[in-house]
C-alpha positions in Angstrom: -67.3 -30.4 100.0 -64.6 -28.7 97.8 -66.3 -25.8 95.1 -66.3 -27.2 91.5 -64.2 -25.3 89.4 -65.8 -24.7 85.9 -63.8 -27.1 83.1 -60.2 -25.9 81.8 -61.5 -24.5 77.9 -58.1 -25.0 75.8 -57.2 -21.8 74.3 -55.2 -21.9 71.1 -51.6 -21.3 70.8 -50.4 -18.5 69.8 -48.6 -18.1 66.5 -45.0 -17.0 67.1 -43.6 -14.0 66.0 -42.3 -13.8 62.5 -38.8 -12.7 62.6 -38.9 -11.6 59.0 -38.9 -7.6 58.5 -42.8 -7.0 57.9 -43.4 -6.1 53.7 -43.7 -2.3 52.9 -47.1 -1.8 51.9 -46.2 2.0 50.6 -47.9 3.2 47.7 -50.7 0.4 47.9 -53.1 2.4 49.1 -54.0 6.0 48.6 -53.1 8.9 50.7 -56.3 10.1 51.9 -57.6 6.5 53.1 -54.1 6.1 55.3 -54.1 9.0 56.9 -56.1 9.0 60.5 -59.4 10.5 61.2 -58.7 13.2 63.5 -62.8 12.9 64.7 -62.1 9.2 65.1 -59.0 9.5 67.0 -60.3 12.5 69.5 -63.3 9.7 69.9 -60.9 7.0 70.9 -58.6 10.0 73.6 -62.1 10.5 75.3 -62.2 9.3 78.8 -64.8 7.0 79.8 -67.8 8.2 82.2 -67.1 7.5 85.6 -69.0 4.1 86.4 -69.9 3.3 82.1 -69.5 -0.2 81.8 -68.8 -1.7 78.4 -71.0 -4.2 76.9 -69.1 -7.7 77.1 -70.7 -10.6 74.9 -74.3 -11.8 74.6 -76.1 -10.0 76.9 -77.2 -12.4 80.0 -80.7 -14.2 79.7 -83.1 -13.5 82.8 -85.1 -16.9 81.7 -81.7 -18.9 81.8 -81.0 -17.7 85.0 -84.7 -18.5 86.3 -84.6 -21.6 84.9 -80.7 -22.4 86.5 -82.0 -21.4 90.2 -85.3 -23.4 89.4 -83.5 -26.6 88.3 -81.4 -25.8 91.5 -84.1 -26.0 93.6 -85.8 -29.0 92.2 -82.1 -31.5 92.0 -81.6 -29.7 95.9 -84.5 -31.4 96.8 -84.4 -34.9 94.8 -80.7 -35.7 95.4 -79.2 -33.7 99.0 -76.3 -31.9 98.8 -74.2 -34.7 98.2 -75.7 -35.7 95.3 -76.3 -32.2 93.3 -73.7 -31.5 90.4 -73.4 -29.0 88.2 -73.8 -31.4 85.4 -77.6 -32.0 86.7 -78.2 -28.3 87.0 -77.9 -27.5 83.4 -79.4 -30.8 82.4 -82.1 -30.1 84.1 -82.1 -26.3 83.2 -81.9 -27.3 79.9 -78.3 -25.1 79.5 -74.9 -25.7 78.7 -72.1 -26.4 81.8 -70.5 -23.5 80.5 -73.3 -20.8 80.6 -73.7 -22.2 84.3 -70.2 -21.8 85.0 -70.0 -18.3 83.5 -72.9 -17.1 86.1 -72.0 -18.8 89.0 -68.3 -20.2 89.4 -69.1 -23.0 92.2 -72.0 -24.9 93.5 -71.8 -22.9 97.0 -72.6 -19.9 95.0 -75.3 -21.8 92.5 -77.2 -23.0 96.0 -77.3 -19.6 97.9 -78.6 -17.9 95.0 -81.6 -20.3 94.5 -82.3 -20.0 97.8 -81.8 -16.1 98.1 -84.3 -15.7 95.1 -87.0 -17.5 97.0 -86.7 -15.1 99.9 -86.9 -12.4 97.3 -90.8 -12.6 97.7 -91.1 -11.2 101.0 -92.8 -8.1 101.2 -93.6 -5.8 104.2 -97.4 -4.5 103.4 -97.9 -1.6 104.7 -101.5 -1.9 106.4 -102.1 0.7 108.8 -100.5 -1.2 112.1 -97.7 -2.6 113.3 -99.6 -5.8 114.5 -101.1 -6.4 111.4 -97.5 -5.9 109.2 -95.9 -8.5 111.7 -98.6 -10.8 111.4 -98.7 -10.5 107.4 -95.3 -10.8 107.1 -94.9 -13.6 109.3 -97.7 -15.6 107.5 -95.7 -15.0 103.9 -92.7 -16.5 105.5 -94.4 -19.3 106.9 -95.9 -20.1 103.4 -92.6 -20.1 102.0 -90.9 -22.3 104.6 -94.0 -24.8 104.1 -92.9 -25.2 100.7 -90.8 -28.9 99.9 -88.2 -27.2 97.8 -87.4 -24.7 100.3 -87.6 -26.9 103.1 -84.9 -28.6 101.4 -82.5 -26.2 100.1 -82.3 -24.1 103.5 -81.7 -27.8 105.2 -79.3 -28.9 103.1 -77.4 -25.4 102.6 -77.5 -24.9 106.6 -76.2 -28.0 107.3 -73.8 -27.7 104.5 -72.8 -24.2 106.5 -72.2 -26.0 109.6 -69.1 -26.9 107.8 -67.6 -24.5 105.6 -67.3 -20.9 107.2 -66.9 -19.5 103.6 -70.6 -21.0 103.0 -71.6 -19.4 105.9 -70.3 -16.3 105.6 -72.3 -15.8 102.0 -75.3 -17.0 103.3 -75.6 -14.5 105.7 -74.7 -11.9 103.0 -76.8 -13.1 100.4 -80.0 -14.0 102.5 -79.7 -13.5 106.1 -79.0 -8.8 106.1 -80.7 -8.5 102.7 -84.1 -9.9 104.3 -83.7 -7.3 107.6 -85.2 -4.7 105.2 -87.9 -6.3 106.3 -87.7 -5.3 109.7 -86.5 -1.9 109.0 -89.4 -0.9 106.9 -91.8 -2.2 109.5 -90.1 0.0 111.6 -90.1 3.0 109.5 -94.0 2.4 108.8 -94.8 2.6 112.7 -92.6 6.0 113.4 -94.4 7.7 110.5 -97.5 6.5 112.5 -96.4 7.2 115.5 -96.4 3.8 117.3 -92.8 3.4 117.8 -90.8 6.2 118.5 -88.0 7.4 116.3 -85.0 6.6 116.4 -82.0 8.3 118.7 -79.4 6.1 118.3 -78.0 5.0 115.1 -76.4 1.6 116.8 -78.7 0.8 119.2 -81.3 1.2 116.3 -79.8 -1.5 113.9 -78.9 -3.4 116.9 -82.7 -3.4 117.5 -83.5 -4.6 113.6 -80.6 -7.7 114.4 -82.8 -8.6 117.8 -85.8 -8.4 115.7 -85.4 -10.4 112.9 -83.5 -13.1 114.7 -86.6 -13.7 116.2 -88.9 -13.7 113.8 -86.9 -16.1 111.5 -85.4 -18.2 114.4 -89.3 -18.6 115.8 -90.7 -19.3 112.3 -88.0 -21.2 111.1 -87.9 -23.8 114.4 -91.2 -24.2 114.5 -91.9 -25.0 110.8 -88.3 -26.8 109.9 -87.7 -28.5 113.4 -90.4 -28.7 115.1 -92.9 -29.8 112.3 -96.0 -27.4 114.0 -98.2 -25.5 111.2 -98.0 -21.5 112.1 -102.0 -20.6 112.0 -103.6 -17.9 112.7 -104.2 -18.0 116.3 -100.5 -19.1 116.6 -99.2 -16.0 114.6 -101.5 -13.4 116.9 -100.0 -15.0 120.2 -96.9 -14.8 118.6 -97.2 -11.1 117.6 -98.9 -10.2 121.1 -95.4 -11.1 122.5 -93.3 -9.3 120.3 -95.2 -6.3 120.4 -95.0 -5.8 124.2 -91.3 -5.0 124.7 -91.6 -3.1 121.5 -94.1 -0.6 122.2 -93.5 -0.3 126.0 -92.8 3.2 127.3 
């Protein structure tokens, strides 16, 4: 499904150009207030600090945006894919189309983000094993899989990705490597305890984090989202029993 492109805003014309000689406005003001202010002008000659941004407009509302990736969610989950407009986002969000379209210039990018923020919950504890971080983490995810809107956005956005290789390429930056910090600060936490050992190989070791978290997320998310099986507790130590093996051999 093509992006929507945010509505054309008419801009006014511009006035043309007088081609009448501009009035002399000498002696209509005094000296001192027309000549320049040599603080002023040194002021406006001064560079920039590298990487200052300037200020543009009303500065951006972190309620609106919760509110736009909430309503998001919800219209995700009532009406498919198909069905979600930007209209009904900021109907529901109770915003204007043109605050949505200022944030986020399509729908692909609208949907990724309110599904990006969910993930955005997932912590690694840090509770003294290796065993017990998998299993904690494991059970968060499961949690937030077993949620309806969830289980409908990621649906509907992977199927939607199955399509459109654009899609797909954002979803993997926007959800898919921003949630292998997971994974490498489980890691980390077991070096510095000394039940994995440290790292030798720069590759190898991110190649490691990529095997890892596939199968995590593949295993939790096939189980939950295709399979329809609850993840319980007995599930999640069998489950962490088999990872652990190849990870702490040797």
């Amino acid at each position: 499904m093509p992006a929507a492109q945010p509505p054309a805003i008419p801009g006014s014309a511009e006035p043309a150009e007088s081609t009448e000689p501009a009035e002399s406005t000498e002696n209509t003001e005094s000296t001192d207030q027309a000549r320049p202010d040599p603080a002023a002008a040194a002021l406006a000659l001064t560079p920039e600090p590298a990487g200052a941004v300037r200020a543009k407009g009303r500065p951006r509302s972190a309620a609106a945006d919760r509110a736009i990736l909430d309503a998001t969610r919800e219209t995700l989950a009532e009406l498919g894919w198909g069905g979600l407009t930007m209209g009904h986002v900021a109907s529901r969000a109770g915003v204007a189309k043109t605050t949505l379209y200022r944030r986020w210039p399509s729908k692909n990018e609208l949907v990724v983000d309110a599904v990006a923020s969910l993930f955005d919950e997932l912590e690694m504890p840090d509770l003294g094993s290796l065993r017990a971080d998998i299993e904690a983490v494991v059970a968060q995810f499961a949690d937030l899989l077993a949620r309806p809107e969830t289980q409908a956005a990621l649906l509907a956005l992977f199927a939607e990705g199955t399509r459109d290789r654009q899609l797909r390429r954002r979803i993997r930056e926007a959800i898919v490597d921003p949630q292998k910090r997971l994974v490498r600060q489980g890691r980390t936490a077991a070096q510095v305890r000394g039940e994995l050992a440290a790292d030798t190989d720069a590759d190898a070791a991110r190649e490691e984090v990529d095997i890892i978290f596939d199968t995590i997320a593949g295993t939790v998310e096939h189980r939950v989202l295709v399979s329809g099986e609850p993840i319980t507790a007995e599930w999640t130590r069998r489950f962490t029993d088999l990872l652990l093996g190849p990870l702490t051999a040797g």
